[in-house]
DRENTILO-565107 format. One record per residue: residue number from 1; x negated, y negated, z of N, C-alpha, C, O in turn. Coordinates in steps of 0.05 Angstrom, whole numbers. Each point is the difference from the previous one (the first is absolute). Example, Ala and Ser with C-alpha at 12.3 -4.5 7.8 and 13.67 -1.06 7.14 Angstrom:
BEGIN
   n    nc1    nc2    nc3   cac1   cac2   cac3    cc1    cc2    cc3    oc1    oc2    oc3
   1   -264    114    156     18    -24      0    -18    -24      0    -21      0     13
   2     28    -21    -27    -16    -24      1     15    -22     14    -10    -22      4
***
This chain:
BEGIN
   n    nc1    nc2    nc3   cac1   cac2   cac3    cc1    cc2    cc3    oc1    oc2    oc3
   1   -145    104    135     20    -19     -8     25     16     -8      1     24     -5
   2     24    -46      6     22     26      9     18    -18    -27     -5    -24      1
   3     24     32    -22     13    -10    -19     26     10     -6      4     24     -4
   4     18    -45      2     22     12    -16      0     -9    -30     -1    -25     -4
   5      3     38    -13     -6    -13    -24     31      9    -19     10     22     -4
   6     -4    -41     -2     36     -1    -13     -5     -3    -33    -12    -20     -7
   7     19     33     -8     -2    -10    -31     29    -10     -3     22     10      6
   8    -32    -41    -22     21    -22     -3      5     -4    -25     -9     12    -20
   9     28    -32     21     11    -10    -35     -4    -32     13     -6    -15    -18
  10      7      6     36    -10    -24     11     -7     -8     40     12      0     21
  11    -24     -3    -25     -6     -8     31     -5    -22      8    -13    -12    -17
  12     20     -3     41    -17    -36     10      7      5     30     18     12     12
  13    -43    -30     -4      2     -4     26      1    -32      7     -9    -18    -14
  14     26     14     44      3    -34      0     -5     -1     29      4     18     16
  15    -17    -48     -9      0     -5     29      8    -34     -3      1    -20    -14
  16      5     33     43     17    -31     11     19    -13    -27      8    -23     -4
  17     -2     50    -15     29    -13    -19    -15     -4    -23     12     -4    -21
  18    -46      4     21    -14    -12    -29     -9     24    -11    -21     10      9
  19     33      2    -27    -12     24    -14    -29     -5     -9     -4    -19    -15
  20    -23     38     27    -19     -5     -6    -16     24     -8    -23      2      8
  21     36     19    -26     -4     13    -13     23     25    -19     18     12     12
  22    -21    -10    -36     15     12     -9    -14     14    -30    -16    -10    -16
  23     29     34     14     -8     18    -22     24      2    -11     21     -9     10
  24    -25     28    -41     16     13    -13     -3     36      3     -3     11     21
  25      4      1    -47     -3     30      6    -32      5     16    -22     -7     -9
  26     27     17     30    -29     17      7      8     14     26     21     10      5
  27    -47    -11     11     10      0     24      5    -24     19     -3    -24     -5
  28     14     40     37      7    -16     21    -18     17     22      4     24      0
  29    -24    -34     20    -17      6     10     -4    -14     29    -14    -20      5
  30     30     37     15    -10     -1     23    -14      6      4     -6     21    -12
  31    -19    -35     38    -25      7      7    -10      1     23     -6    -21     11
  32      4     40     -2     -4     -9     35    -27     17      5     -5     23     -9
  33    -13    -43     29    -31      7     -4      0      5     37      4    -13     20
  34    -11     40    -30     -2     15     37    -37     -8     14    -19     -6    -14
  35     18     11     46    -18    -11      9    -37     10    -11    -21    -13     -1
  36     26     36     -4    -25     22    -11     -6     -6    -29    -22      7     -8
  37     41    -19     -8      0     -8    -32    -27    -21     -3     -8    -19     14
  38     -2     32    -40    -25    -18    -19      3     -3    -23     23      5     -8
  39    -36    -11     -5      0    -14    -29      1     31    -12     16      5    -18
  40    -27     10     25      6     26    -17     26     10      3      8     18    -15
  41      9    -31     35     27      4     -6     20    -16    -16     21      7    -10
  42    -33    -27      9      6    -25    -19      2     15    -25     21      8    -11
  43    -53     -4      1     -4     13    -24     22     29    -14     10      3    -22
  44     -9     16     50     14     19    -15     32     -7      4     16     12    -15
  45     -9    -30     33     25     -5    -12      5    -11    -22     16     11    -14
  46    -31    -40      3      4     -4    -14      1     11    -36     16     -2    -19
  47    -44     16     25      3     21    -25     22     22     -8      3     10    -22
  48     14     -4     50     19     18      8     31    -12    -13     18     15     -9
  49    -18    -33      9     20    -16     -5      5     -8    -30     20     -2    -14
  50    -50     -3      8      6    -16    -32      2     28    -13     10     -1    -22
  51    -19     31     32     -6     19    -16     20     20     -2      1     20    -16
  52     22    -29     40     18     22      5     10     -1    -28     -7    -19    -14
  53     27     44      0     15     -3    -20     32      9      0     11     21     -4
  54     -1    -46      9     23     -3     12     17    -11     -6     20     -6     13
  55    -29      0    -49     14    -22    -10      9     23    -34    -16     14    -12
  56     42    -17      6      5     23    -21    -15     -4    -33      3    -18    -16
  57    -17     39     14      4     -3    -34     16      8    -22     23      7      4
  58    -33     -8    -27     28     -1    -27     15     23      4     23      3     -7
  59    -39     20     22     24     27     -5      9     -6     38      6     21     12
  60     -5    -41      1     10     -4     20     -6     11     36     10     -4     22
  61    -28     18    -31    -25     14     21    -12    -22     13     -3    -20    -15
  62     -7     15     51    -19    -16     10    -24     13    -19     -7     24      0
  63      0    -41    -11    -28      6     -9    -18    -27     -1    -25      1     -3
  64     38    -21      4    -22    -27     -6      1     -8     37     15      3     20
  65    -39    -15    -26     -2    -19     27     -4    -28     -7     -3     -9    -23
  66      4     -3     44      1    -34     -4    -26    -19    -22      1    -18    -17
  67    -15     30     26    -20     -1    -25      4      7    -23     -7    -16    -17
  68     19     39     10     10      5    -22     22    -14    -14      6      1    -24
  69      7    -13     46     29    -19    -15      1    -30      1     17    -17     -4
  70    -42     16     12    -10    -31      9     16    -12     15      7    -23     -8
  71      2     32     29     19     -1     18     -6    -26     16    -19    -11    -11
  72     29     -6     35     -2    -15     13     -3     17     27      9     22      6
  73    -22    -36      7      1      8     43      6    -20     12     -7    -22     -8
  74     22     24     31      8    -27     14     -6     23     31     14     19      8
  75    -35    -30      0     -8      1     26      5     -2     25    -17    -15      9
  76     31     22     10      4    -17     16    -17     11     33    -15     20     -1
  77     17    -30     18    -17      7     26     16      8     11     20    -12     -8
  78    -14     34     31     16     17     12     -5     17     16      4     24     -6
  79    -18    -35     45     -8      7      8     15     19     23    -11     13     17
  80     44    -14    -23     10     18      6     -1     27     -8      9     19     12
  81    -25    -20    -40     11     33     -6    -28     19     16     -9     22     -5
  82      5    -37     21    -21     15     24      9     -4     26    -16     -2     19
  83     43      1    -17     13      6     24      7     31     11      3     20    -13
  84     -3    -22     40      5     39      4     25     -4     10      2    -19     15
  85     15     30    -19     38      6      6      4     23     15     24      4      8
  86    -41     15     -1     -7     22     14     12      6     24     13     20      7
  87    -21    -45      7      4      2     33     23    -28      4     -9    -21     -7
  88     24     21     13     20    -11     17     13    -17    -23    -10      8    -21
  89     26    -24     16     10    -22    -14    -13    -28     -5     13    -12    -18
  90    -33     -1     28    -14    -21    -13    -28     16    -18    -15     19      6
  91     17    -29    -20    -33     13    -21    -19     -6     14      6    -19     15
  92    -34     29    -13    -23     -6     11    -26    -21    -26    -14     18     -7
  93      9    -29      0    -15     -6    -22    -34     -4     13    -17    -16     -7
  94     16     31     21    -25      4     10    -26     11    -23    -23     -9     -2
  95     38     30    -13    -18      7    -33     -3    -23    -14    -19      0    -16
  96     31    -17     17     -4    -31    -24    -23    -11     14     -6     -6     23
  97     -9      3    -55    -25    -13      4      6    -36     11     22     -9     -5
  98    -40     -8     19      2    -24     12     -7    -10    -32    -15      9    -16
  99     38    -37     16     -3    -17    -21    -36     -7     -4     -8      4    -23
 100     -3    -10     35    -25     -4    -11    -12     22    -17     -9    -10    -21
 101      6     38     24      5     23    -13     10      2    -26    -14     -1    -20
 102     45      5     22     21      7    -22    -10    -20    -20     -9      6    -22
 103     12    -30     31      6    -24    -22    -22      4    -24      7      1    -24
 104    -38      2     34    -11      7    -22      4     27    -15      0      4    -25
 105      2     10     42      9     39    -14     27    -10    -30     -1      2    -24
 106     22    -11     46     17     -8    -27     -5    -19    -16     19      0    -17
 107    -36    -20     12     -7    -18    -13    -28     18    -19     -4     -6    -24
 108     -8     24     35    -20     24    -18     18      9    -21     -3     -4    -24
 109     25     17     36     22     12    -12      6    -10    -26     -7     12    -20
 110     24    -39     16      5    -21    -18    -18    -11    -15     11    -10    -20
 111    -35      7     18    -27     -3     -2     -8     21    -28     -3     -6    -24
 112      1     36     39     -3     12    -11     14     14    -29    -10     15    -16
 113     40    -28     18     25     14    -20    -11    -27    -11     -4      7    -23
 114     -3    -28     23     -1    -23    -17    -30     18     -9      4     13    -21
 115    -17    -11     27    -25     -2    -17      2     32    -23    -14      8    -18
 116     36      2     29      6     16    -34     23      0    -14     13     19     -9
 117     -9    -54      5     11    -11    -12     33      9      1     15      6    -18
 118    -11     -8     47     36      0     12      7    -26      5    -12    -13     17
 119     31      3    -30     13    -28      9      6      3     33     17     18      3
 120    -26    -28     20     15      5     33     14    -16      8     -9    -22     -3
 121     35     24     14     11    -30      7     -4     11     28     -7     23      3
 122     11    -39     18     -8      4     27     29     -9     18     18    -13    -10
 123    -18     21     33      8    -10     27    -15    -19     11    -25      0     -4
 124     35    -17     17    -19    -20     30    -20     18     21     16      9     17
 125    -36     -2    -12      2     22     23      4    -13     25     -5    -24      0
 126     11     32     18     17      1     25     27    -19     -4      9     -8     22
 127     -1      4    -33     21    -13     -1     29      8    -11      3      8    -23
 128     17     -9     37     15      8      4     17     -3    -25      7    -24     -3
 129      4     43    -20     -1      2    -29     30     11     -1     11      9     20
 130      3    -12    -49     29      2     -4    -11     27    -30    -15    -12    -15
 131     17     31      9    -18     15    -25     36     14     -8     17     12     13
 132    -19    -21    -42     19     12    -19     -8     12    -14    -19     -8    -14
 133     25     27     12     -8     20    -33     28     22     -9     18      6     16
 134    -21      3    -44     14     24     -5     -8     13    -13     -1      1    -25
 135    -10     16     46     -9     27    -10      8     20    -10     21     11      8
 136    -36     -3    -26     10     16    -30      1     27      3    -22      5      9
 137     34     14    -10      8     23      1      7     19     28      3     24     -3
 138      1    -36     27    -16    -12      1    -24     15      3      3     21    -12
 139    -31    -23     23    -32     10     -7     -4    -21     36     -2    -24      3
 140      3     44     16    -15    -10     22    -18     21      8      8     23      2
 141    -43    -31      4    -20     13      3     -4    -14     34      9    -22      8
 142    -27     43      8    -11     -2     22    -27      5     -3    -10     21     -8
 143     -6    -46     18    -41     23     -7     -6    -20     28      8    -21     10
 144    -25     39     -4    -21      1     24    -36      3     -6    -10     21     -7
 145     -1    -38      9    -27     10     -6    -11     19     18    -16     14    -12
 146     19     -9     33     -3     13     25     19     22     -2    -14     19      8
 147     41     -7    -14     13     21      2     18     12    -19      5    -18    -17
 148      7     39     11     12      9    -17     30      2     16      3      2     24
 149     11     -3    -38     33      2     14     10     27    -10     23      8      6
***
């Protein structure tokens, strides 16, 4: 599973104009679930995410993570960020897992940050989404369960 993860001061996502999810301070969490991805990728992203420490403490150092600041996550599905840009000018998304696939992997995902007690607000999945946020310092992360960058 492949992630951009943004630390915010507020984030929401809207479709078809009806905002149907929105946070305050935490993160913002793109998610895009490639074709070879399992629940053990679920798992270590998710633990990867609530555990990073990326969020400042009193002497102003990343040292807390979202768990530690009782942060919010707003989720969203993002099966582009498993597109290849490599070869010619249209992307290939041949690596993106088929919605029957993903949908549960990212729905594990969300699942899982709820059950250690993360507020999640979500995206629609497949549906075509409007996502605001302002991200704080700013703090943009890339993780791969599958590779190192």
């Amino acid at each position: 599973m492949r992630a951009v993860v943004q630390r915010v001061s507020e984030a929401s996502v809207s479709v078809e104009g009806r905002e149907v999810g929105r946070i305050g301070a935490g993160l913002c969490v793109l998610v895009g679930v490639a074709e070879e991805d399992s629940e053990a990728d679920a798992r270590w992203l998710c633990d990867k995410v609530l555990e990073l420490r990326i969020f400042e403490d009193d002497a102003g150092k990343m040292n807390r993570s979202l768990l530690d600041t009782k942060g919010a996550l707003l989720a969203i599905s993002q099966f582009t960020l498993l597109g290849d840009a490599r070869s010619g000018r249209r992307p290939a998304f041949t690596a993106a897992a088929r919605p029957e696939l993903a949908q549960p992997l990212y729905a594990k995902f969300c699942t899982l940050a709820r059950e250690r007690g993360v507020t999640v607000a979500e995206g629609i999945f497949r549906a075509t989404m409007k996502v605001s946020l302002v991200n704080e310092g700013p703090v943009t992360l890339l993780l791969d369960s599958k590779k190192l960058f």
